[in-house]
C-alpha positions as CSV (number, residue, x, y, z in Angstrom):
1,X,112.3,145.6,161.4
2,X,109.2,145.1,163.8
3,X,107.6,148.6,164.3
4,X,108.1,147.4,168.6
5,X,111.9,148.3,168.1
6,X,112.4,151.8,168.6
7,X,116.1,153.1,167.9
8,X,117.6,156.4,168.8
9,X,120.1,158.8,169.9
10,X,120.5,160.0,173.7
11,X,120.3,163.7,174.2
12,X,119.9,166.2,171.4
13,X,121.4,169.3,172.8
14,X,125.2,169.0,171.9
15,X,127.2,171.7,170.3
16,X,129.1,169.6,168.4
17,X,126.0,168.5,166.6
18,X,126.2,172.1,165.1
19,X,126.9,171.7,161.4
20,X,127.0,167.9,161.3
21,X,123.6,166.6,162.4
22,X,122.1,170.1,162.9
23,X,121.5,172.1,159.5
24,X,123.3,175.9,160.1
25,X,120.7,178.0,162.3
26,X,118.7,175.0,162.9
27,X,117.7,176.7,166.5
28,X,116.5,179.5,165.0
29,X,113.3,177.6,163.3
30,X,113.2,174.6,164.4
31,X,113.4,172.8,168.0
32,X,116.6,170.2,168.0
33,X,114.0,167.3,168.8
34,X,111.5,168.0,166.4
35,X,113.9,167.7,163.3
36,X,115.1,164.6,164.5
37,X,111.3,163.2,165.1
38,X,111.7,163.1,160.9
39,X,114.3,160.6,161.3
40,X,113.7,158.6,164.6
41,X,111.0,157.3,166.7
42,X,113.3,157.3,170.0
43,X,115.0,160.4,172.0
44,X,116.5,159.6,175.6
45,X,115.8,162.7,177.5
46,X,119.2,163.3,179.0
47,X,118.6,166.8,180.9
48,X,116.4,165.0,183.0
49,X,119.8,163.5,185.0
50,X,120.7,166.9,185.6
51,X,117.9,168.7,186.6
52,X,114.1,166.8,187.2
53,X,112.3,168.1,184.1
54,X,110.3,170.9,183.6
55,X,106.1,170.3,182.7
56,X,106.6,173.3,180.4
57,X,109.5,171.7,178.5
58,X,107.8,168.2,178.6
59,X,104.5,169.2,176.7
60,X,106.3,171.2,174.7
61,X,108.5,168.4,173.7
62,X,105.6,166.2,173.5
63,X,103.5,168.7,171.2
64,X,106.4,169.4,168.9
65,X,107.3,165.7,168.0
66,X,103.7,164.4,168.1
67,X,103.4,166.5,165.0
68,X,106.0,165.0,162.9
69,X,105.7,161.5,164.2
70,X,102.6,160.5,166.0
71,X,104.5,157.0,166.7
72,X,107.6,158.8,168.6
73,X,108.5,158.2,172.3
74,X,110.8,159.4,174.9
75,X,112.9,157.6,177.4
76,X,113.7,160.1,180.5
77,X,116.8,159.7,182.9
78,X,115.7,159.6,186.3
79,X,117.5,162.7,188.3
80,X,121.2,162.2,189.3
81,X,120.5,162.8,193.1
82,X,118.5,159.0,192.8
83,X,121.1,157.1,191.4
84,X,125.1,159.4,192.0
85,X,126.5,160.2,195.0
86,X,127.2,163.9,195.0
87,X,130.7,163.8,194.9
88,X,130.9,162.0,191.0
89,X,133.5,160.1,190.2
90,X,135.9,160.5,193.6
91,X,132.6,159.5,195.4
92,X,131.7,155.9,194.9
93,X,127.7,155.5,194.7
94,X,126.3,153.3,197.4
95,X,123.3,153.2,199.5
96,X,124.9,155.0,202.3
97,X,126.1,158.3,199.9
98,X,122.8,158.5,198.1
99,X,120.9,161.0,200.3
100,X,117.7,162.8,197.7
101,X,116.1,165.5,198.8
102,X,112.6,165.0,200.2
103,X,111.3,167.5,196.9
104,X,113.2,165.6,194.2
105,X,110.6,163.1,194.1
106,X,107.9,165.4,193.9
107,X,109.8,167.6,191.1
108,X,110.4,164.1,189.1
109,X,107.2,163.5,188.9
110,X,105.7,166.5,187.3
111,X,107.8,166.4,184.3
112,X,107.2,162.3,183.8
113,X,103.4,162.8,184.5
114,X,103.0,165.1,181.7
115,X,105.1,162.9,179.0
116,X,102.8,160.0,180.5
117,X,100.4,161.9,180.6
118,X,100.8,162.5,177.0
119,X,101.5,158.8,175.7
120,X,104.7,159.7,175.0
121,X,106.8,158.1,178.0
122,X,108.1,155.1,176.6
123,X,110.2,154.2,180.0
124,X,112.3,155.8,182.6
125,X,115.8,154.6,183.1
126,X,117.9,154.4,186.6
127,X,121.0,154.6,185.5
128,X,123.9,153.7,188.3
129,X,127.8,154.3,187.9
130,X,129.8,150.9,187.9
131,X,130.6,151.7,191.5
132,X,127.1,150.7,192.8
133,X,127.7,147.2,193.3
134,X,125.3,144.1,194.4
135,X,125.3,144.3,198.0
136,X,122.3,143.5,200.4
137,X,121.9,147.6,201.6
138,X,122.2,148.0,197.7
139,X,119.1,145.7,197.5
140,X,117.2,147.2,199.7
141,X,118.1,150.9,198.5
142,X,117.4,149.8,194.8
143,X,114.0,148.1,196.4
144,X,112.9,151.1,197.8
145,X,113.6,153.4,194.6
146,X,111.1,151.1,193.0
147,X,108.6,151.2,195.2
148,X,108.9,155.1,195.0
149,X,108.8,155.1,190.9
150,X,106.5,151.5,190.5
151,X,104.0,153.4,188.5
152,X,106.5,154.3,185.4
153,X,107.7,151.7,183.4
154,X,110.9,151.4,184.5
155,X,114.7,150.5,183.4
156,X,116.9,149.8,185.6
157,X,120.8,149.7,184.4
158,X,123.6,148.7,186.2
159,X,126.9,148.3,185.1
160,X,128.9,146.3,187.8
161,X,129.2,142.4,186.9
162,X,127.7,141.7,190.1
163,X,124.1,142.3,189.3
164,X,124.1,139.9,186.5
165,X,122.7,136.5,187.8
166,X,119.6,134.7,188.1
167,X,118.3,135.9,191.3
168,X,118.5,139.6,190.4
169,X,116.3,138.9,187.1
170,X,113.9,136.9,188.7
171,X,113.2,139.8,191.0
172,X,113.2,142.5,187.6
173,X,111.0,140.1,186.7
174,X,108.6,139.8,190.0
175,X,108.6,143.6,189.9
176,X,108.1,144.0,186.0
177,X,110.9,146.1,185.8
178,X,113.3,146.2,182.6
179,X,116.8,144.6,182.8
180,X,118.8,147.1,181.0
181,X,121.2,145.6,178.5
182,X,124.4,148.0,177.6
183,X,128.0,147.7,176.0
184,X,130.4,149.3,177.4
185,X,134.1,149.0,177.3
186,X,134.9,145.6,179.3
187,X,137.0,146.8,181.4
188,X,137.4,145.2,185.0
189,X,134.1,144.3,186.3
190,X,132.1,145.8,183.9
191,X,128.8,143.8,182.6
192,X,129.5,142.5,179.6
193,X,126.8,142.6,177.0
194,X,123.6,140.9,177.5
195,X,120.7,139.9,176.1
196,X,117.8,140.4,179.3
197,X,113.9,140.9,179.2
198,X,112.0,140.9,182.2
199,X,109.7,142.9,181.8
200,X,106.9,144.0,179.0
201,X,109.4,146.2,177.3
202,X,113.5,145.7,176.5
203,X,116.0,148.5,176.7
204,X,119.4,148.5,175.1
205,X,122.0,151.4,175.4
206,X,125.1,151.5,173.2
207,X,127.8,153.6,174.9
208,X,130.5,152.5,172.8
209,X,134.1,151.3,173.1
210,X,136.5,154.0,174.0
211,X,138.7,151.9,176.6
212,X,141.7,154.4,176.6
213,X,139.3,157.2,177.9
214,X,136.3,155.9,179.1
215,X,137.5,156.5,183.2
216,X,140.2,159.0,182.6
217,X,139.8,161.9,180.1
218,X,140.4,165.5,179.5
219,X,136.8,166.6,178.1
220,X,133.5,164.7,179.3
221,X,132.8,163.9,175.6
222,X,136.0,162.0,175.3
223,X,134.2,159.0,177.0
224,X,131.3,158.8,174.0
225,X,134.3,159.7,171.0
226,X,133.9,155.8,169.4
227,X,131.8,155.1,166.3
228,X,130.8,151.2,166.0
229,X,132.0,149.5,162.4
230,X,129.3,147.6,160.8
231,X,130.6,144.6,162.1
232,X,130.5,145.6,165.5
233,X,126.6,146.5,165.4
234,X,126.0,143.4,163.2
235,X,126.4,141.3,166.2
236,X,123.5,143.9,168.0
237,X,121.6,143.3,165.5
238,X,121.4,139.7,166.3
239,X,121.3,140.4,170.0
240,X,118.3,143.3,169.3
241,X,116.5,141.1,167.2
242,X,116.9,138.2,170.2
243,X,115.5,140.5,172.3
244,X,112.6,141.8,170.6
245,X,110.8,138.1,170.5
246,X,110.3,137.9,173.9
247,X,109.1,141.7,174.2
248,X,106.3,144.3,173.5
249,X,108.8,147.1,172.4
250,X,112.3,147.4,172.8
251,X,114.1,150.7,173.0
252,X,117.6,151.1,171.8
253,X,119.4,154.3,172.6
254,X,122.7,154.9,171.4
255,X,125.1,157.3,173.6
256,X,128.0,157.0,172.1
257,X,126.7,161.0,171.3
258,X,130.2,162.6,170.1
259,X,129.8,164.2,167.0
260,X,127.1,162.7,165.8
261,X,128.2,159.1,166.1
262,X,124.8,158.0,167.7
263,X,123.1,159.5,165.4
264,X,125.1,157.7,162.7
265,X,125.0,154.0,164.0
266,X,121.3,154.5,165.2
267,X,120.5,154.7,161.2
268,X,123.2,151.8,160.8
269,X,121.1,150.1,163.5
270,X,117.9,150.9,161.8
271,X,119.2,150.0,158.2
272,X,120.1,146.5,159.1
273,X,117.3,145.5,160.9
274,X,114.7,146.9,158.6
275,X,116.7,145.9,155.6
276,X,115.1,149.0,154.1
277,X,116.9,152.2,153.3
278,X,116.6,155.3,155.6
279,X,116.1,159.0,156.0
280,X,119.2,161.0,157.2
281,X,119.7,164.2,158.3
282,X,121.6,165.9,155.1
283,X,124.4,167.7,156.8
284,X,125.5,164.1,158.3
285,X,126.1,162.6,154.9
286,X,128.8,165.1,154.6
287,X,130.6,164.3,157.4
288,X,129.9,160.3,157.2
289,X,129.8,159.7,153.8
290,X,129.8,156.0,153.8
291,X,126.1,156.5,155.2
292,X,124.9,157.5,151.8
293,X,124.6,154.0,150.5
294,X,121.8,153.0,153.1
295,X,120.3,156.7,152.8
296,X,116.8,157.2,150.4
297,X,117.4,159.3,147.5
298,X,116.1,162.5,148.3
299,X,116.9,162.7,152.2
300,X,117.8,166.3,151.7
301,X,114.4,167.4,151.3
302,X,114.3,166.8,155.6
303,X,116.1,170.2,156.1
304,X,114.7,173.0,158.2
305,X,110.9,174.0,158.5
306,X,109.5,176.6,156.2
């Protein structure tokens, strides 16, 4: 695997992650995102959806993983109140029920300036719900938000079939802004996978498959419950490894989050593209044992600091 391709998990602060990617009483040493800097070279900030991120927590973050891998990046969610309508899923996301607050752009910024700051932004992502669809006041919302945000390297994702045609990636493309290319249960009119670049850098997201609960479920993790087979990433790999010739760096973020499932088929992911064997958190081997053929001998020695 080209060193361009970066491949991680979205998100590290999950309780279920307790005792199956997370060592017992890993938060008492170590901070989530620095033990898994031992084993990736990618986080997507998720908190930074919910609530525009602190400077404090960004150089920290920054400081913490720059010490175990120098190469490592983040990706950053651009804040909800960009991209959701307030009312979540009985609201439908348009430009007429987006209304941000005249500070949120101003609060965005200092936690992306530091982690630019730093050389550790790799790309912010504006992520929209399938019900923002291609319309013309769409456009012109979406065409504003860039204007706002030009100066970050940006992702945009979309998950409504309606974006996907040529005239909406020749004006990613004007704008130098990153198509981003997801999989997602194809249900409806749901964009089906892709293989876009059209900009300097490529961004992938893998939220899995979970069709039976991906719009109606009992827990919010229900959504992100699917773990890809090996032949199911296989056919990423060919699509990743498309996607990295026509692009600097490429950053693929798995979501599919529950129970360590991204952090599992991010090393599959890894594994096959390399062709090498990698390093795995120990307590996941336990719980996904059919990881221990593609594992180094020795992983365990990656266990909490001091």
């Amino acid at each position: 695997m080209d060193a361009k391709v970066l491949i991680g998990p979205a998100g590290w602060s999950y309780k279920d992650w307790d005792g199956i990617v997370y060592p017992p009483g890993l938060k008492r040493s170590q901070h989530p995102a620095e033990y898994l800097a031992q084993f990736f070279d990618l986080i997507e900030i998720n908190t930074s959806f919910y609530a525009p991120l602190k400077p404090e927590h960004a150089k920290l973050w920054c400081r913490i993983v720059a010490a175990v891998n120098p190469d490592f990046r983040f990706t950053a969610k651009l804040y909800k109140s960009f991209t959701h309508a307030p009312g979540g899923i009985v609201q439908s996301t348009s430009a007429a029920t987006l209304d941000p607050a005249d500070e949120d752009e101003d609060r965005v910024r200092e936690g992306f300036d530091i982690l630019a700051a730093e050389g550790k932004l790799g790309a912010v992502l504006v992520q929209f719900p399938i019900s923002f669809r291609n319309t013309l006041e769409n456009r012109d919302y979406l065409e504003l938000l860039i204007r706002r945000f030009l100066e970050y390297p940006l992702a945009v994702e979309v998950r409504h079939d309606s974006w996907n045609n040529e005239g909406i990636l020749r004006y990613f493309t004007e704008k130098g802004v990153s198509f981003c290319n997801i999989d997602q249960p194809a249900l409806g009119k749901s964009i089906r996978p892709t293989e876009h670049v059209t900009s300097r850098f490529a961004y992938v997201r893998l939220h899995g498959r979970n069709y039976e609960q991906w719009f109606e479920h009992e827990h919010a993790h229900d959504r992100y419950n699917y773990l890809y087979s090996e032949q199911e990433l296989s056919r990423w790999k060919t699509k990743v490894e498309n996607i990295a010739k026509r692009a600097e760096v490429t950053f693929v973020v798995a979501n599919n989050h529950f129970e360590g499932k991204a952090v599992v088929n991010s090393l599959q992911l890894r594994h096959m593209l390399s062709g090498r064997k990698v390093k795995a958190p120990e307590p996941l081997l336990h719980h996904y044992p059919q990881l221990k053929q593609i594992v180094e001998r020795g992983t365990g020695e990656f266990a909490l600091r001091g």
